[in-house]
Biopython code that builds the backbone (N, CA, C, O; Angstrom):
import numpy as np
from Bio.PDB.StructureBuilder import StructureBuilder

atoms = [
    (1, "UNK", "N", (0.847, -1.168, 0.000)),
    (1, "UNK", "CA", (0.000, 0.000, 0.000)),
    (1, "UNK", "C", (0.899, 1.240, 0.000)),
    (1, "UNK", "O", (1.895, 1.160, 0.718)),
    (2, "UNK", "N", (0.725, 2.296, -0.639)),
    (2, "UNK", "CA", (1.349, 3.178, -0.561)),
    (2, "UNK", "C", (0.840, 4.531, 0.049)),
    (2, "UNK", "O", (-0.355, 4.823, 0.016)),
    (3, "UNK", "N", (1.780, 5.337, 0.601)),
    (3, "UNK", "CA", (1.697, 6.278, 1.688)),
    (3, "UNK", "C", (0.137, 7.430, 0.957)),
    (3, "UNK", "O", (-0.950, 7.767, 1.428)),
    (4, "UNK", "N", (0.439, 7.539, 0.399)),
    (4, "UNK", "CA", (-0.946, 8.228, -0.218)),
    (4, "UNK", "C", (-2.216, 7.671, -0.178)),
    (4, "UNK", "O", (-3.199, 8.377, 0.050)),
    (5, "UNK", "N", (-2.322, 6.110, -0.438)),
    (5, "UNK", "CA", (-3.306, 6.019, 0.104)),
    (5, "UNK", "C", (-4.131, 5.131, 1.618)),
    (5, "UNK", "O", (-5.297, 4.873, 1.916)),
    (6, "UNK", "N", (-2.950, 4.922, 2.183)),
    (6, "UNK", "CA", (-2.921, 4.993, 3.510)),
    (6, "UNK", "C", (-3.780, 5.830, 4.258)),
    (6, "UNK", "O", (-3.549, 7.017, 4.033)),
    (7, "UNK", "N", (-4.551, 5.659, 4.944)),
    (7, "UNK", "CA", (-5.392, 6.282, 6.004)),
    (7, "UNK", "C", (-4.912, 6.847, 6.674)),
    (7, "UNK", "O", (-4.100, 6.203, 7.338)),
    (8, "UNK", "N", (-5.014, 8.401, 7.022)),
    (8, "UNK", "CA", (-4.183, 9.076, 7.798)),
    (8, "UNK", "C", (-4.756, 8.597, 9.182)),
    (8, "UNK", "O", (-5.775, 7.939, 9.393)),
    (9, "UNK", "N", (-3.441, 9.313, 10.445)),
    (9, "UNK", "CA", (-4.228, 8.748, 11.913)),
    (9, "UNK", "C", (-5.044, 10.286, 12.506)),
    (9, "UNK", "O", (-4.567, 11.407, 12.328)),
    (10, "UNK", "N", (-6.366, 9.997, 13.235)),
    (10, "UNK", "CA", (-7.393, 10.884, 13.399)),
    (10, "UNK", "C", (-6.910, 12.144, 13.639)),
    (10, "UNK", "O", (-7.712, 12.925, 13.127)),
    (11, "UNK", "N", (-5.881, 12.828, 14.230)),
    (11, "UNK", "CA", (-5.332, 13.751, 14.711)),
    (11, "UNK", "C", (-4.494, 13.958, 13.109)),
    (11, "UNK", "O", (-5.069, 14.939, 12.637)),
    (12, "UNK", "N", (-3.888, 13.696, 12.524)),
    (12, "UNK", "CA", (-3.667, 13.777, 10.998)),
    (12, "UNK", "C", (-4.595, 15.072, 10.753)),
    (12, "UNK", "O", (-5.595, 15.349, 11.415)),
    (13, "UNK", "N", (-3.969, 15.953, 9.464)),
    (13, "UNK", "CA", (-4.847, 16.709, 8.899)),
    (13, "UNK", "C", (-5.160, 15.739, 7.129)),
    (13, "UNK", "O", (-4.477, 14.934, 6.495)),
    (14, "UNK", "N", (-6.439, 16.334, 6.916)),
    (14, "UNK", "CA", (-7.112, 15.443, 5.497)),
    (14, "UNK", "C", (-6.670, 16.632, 4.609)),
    (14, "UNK", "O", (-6.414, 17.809, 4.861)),
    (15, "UNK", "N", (-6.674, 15.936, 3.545)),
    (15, "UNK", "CA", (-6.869, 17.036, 2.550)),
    (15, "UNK", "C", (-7.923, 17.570, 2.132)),
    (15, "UNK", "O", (-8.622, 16.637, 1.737)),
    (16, "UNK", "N", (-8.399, 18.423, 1.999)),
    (16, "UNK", "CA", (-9.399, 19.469, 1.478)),
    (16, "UNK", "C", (-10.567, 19.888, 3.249)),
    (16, "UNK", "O", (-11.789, 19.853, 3.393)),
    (17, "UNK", "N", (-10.030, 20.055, 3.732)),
    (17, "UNK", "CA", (-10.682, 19.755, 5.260)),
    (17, "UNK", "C", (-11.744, 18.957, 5.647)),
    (17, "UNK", "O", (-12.742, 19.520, 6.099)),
    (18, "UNK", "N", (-11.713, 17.588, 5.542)),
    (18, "UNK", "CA", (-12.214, 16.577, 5.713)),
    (18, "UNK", "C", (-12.493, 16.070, 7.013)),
    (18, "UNK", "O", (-11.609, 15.743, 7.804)),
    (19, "UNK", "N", (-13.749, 15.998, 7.247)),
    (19, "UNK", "CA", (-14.350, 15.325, 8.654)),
    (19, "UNK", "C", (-13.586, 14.132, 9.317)),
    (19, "UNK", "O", (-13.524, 12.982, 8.882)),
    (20, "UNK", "N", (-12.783, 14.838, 10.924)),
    (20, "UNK", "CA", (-11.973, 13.806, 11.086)),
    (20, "UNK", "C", (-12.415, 12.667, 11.846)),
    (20, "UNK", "O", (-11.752, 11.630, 11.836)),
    (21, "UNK", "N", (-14.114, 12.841, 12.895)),
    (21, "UNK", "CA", (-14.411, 11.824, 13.005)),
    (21, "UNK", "C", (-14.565, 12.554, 14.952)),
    (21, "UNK", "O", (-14.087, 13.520, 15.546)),
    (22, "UNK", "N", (-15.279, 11.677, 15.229)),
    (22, "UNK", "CA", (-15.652, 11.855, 17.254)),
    (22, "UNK", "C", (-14.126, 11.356, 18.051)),
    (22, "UNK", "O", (-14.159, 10.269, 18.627)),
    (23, "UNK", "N", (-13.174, 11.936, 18.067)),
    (23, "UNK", "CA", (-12.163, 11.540, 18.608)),
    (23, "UNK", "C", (-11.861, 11.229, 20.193)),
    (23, "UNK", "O", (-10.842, 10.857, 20.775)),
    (24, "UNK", "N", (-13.269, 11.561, 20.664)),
    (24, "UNK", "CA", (-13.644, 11.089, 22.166)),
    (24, "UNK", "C", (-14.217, 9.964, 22.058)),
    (24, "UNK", "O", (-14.267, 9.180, 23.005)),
    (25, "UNK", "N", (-14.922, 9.623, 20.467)),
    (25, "UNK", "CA", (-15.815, 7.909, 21.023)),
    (25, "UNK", "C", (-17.061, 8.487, 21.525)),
    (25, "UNK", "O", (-17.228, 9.427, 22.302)),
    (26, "UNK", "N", (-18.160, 7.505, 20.739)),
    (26, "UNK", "CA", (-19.834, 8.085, 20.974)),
    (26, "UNK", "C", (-19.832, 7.740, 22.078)),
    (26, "UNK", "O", (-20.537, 8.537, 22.698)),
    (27, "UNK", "N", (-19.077, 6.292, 23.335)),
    (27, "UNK", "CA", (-19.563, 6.452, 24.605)),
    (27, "UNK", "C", (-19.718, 7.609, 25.796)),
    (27, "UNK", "O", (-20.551, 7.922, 26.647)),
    (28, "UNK", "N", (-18.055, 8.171, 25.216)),
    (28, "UNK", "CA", (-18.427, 9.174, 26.011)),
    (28, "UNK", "C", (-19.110, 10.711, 25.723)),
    (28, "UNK", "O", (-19.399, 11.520, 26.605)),
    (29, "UNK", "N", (-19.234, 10.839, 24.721)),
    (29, "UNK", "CA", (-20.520, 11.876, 23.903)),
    (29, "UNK", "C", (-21.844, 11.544, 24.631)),
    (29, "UNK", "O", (-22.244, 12.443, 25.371)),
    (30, "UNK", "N", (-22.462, 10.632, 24.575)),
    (30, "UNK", "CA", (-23.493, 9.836, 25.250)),
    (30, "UNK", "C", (-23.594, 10.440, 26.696)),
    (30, "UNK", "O", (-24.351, 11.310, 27.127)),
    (31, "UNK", "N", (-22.195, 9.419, 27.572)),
    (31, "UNK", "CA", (-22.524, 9.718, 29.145)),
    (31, "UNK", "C", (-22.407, 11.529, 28.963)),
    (31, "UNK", "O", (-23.040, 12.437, 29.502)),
    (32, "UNK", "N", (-21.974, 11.528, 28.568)),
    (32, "UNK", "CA", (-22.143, 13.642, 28.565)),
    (32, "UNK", "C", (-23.175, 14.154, 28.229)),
    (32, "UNK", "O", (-23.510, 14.974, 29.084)),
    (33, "UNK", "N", (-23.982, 14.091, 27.282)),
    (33, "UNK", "CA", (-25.244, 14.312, 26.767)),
    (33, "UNK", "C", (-26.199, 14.082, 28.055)),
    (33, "UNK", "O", (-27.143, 14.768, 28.447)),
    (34, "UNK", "N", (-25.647, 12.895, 28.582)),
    (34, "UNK", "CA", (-27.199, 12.659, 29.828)),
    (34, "UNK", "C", (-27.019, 13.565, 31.067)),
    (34, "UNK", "O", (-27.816, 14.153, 31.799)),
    (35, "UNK", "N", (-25.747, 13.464, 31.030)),
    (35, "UNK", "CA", (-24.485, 14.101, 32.715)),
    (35, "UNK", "C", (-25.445, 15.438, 32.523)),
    (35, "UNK", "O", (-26.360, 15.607, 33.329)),
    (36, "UNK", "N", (-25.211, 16.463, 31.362)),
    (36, "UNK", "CA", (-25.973, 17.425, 31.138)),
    (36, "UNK", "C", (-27.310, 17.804, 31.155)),
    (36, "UNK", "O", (-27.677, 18.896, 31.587)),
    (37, "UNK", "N", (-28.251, 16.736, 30.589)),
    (37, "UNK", "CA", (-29.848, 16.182, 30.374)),
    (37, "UNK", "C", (-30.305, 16.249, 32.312)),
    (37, "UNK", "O", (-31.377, 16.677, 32.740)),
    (38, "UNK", "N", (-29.297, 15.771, 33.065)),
    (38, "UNK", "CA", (-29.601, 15.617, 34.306)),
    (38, "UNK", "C", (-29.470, 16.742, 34.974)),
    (38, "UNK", "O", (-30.055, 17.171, 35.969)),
    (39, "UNK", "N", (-28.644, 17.162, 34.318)),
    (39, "UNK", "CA", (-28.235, 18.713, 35.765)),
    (39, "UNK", "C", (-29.479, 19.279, 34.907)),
    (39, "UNK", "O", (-30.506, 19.489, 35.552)),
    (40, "UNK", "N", (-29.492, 19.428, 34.145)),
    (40, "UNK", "CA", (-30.773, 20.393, 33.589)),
    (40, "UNK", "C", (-32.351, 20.321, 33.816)),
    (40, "UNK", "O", (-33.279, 21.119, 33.945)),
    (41, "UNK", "N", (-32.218, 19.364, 33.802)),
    (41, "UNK", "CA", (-33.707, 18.542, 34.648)),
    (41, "UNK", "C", (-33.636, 19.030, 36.251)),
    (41, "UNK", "O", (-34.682, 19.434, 36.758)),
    (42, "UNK", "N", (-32.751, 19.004, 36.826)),
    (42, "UNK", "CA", (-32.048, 19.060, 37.988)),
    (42, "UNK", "C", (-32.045, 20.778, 38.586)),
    (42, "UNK", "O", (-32.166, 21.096, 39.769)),
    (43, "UNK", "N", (-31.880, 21.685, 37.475)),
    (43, "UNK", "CA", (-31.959, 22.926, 37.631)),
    (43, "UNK", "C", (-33.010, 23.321, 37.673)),
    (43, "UNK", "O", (-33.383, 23.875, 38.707)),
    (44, "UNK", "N", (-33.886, 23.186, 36.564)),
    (44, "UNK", "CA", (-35.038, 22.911, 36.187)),
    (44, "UNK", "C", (-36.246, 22.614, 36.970)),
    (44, "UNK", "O", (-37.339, 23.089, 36.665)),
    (45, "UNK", "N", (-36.068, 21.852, 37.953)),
    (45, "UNK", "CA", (-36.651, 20.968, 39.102)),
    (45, "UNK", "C", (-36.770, 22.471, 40.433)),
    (45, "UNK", "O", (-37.735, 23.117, 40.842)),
    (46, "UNK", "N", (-35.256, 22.525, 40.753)),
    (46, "UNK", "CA", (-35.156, 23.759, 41.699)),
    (46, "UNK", "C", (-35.809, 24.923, 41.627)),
    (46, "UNK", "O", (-36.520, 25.442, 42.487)),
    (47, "UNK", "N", (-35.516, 25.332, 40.492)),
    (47, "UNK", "CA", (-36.670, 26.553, 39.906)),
    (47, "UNK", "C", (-38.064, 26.540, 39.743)),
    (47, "UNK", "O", (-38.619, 27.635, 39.830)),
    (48, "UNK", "N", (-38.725, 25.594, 39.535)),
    (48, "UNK", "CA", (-39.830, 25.557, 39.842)),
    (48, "UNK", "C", (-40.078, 25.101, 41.494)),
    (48, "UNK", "O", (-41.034, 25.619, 42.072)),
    (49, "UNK", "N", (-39.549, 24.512, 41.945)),
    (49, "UNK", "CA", (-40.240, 24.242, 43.402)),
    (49, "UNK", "C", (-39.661, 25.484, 44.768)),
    (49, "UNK", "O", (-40.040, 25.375, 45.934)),
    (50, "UNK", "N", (-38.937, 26.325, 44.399)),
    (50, "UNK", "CA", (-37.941, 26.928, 45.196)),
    (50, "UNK", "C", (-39.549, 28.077, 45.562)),
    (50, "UNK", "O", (-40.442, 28.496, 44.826)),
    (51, "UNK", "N", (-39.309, 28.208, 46.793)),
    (51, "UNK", "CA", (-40.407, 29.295, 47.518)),
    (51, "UNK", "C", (-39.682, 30.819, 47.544)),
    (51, "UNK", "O", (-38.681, 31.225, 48.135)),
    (52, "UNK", "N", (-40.749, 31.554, 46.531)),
    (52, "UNK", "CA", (-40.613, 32.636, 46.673)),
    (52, "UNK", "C", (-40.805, 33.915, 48.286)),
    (52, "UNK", "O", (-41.733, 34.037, 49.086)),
    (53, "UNK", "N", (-39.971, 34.369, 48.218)),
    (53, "UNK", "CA", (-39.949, 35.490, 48.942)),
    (53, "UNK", "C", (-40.797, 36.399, 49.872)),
    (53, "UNK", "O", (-40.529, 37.532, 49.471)),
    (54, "UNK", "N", (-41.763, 36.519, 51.000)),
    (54, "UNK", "CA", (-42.937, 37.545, 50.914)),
    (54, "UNK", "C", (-42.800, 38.699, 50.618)),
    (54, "UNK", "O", (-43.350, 39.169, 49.622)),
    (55, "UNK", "N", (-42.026, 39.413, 51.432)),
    (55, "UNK", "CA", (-41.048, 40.526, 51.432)),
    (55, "UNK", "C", (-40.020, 40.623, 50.539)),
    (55, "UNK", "O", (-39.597, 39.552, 50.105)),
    (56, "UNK", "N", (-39.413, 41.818, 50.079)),
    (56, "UNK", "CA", (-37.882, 41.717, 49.245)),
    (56, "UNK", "C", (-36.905, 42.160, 49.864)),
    (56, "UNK", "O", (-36.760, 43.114, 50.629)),
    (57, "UNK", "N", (-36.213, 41.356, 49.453)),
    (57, "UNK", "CA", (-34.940, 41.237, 50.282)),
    (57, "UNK", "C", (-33.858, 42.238, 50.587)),
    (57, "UNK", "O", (-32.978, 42.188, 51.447)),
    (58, "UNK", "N", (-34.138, 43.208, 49.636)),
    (58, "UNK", "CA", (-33.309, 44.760, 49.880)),
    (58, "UNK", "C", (-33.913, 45.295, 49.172)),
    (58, "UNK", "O", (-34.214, 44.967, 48.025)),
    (59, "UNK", "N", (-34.346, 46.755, 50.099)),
    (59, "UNK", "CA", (-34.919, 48.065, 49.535)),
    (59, "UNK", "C", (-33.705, 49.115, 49.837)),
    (59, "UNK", "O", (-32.651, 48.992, 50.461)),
    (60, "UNK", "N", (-34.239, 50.085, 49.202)),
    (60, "UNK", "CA", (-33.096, 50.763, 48.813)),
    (60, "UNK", "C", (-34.111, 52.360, 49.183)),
    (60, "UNK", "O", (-35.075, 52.913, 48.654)),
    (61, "UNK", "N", (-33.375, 52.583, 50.174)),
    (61, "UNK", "CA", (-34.269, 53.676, 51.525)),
    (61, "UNK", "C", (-34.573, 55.068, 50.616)),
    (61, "UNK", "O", (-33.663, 55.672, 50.047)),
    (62, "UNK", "N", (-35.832, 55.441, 50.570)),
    (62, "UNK", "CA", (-36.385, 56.282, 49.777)),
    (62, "UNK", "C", (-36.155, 57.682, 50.381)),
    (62, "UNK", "O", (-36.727, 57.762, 51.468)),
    (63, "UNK", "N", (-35.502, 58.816, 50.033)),
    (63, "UNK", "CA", (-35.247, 59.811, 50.755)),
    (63, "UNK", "C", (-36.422, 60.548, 50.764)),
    (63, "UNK", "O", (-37.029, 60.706, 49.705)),
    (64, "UNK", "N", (-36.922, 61.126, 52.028)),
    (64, "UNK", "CA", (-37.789, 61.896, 52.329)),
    (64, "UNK", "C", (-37.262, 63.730, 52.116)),
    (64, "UNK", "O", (-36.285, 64.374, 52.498)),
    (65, "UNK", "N", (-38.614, 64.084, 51.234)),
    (65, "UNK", "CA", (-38.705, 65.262, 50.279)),
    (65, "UNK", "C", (-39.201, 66.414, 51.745)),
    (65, "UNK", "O", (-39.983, 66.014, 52.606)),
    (66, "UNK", "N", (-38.761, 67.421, 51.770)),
    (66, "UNK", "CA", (-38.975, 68.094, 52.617)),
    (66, "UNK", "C", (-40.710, 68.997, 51.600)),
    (66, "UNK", "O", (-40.630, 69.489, 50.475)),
    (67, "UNK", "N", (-42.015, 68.943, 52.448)),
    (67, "UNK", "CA", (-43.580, 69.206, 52.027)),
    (67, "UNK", "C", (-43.569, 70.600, 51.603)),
    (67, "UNK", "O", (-43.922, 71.016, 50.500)),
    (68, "UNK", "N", (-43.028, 71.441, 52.816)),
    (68, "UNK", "CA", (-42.874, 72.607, 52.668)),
    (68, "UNK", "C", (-42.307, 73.713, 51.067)),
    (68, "UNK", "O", (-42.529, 74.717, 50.391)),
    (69, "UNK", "N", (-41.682, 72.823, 51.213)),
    (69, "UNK", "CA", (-40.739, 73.943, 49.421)),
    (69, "UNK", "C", (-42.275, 74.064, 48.763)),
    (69, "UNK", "O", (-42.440, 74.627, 47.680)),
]
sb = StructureBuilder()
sb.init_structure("model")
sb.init_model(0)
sb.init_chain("A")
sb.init_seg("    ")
for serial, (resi, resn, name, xyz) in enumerate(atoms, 1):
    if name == "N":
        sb.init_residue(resn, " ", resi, " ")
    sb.init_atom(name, np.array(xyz, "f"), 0.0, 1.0, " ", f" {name:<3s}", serial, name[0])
structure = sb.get_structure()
């Protein structure tokens, strides 16, 4: 076989910029996709059940106008 048409190795550049391929492996694409799917569900979850406030939590002291002027 000769060097030209030899398969380059994934980290290799292609000629004409050619798709080099999942160089992590779909398993771990996968466990990441869900790792993410979960915290988001997970965030998701908090925000809706989290109890709002009665009061707010900082006011910001309104200066009193002297009536008279």
């Amino acid at each position: 076989m000769s060097d030209k048409k030899k398969k380059p190795h994934f980290l290799d550049e292609y000629e004409g910029g050619e798709y080099l391929g999942n160089i992590w492996g779909w398993k771990f694409s996968f466990i990441s996709l869900a790792v993410i799917t979960l915290l988001s569900l997970y965030v998701l979850y908090r925000y809706s059940t989290q109890e709002l406030p009665k009061e707010p939590t900082h006011q910001e002291p309104i200066p009193k106008k002297d009536i008279d002027e």
